[in-house]
Structure formats: C-alpha cells, structure tokens
C-alpha positions as CSV (number, residue, x, y, z in Angstrom):
1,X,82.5,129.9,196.1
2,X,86.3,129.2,195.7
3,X,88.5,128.8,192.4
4,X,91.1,126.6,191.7
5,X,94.4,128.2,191.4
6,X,94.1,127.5,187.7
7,X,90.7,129.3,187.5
8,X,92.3,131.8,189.7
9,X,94.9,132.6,187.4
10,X,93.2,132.6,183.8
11,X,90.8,134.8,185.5
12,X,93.3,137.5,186.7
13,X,94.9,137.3,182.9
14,X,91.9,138.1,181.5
15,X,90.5,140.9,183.6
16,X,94.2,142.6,183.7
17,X,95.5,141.6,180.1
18,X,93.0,140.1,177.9
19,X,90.0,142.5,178.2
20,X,91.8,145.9,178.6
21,X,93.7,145.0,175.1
22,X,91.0,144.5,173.5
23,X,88.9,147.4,174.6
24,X,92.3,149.2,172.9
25,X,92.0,146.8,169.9
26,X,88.3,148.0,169.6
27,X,89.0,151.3,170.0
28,X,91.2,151.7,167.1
29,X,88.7,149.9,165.1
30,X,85.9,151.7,165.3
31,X,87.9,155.0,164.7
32,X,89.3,153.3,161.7
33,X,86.2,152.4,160.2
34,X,84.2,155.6,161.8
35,X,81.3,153.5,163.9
36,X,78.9,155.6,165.5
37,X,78.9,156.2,169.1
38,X,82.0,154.2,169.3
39,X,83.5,156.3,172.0
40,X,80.0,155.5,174.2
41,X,80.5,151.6,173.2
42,X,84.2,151.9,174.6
43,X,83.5,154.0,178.1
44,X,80.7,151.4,178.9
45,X,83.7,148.4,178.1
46,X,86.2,150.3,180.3
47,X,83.4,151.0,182.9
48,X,82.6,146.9,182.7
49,X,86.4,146.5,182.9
50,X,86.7,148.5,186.0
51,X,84.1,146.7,187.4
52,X,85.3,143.5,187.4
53,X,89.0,144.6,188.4
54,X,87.5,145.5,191.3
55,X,85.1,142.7,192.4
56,X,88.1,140.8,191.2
57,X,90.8,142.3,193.6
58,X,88.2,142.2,196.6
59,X,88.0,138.3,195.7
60,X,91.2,138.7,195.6
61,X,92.3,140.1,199.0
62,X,89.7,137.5,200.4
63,X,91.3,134.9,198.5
64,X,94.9,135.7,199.6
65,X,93.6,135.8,202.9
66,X,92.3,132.4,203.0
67,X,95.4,130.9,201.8
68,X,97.7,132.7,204.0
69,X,94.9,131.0,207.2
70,X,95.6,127.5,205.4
71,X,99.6,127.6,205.8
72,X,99.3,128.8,209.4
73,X,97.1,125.9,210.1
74,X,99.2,123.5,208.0
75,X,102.3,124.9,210.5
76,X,100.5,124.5,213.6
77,X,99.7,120.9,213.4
C-alpha cells in the first residue's frame, strides 16, 4: 500500500512527536494522581511506540527507495 506524501508526513509527526509526548504527558499524570500500575501502563505505551517507529522507518526506507527509483526514471526518459 502507498501513502500520500501528506499521509506520509502526519504519520511520521505522530509516531516521532505526538505519541512519545504524550506517553510523557501520561506519565506525569499518573504519578501526580498515584494510578496503580501506572509504570506497567507506560512501558506497554513506550513498547507500542517503539513498535511502530520501527515498522514505520522500514516503510520508511522502502518508501525513500521508491521515490529515489521514480526520479531516475523521470531522468531517463
């Protein structure tokens, strides 16, 4: 499946900005209002945030890839 460029981008901004700031954001919560097992509820967000990070920059190396293919053929006409 291929993304837009817009796709692309919103999705790289919220796998390397958006989620890890609020994993932070929810970290200081639940120590401010003392939730239980907080700490577990935040290593299985960071785990979940690794994990798309790095299905993310496979797509992404793929992705790269395919546009660097397109100029080359956009050249060679």
């Amino acid at each position: 499946m291929r993304l837009s460029d817009r796709t692309y981008k919103i999705l790289k901004w919220l796998i390397a900005i958006v989620l890890p700031a609020f994993i932070t954001f929810l970290g200081v919560v639940f120590e401010a209002v003392g939730i239980a097992y907080g700490g577990t509820i935040l290593t299985i967000l960071a785990a979940f945030q690794t994990f798309l990070g790095t299905i993310f920059k496979t797509g992404e190396y793929r992705y790269d890839k395919d546009k660097q293919e397109e100029r080359k053929e956009d050249v060679e006409w």
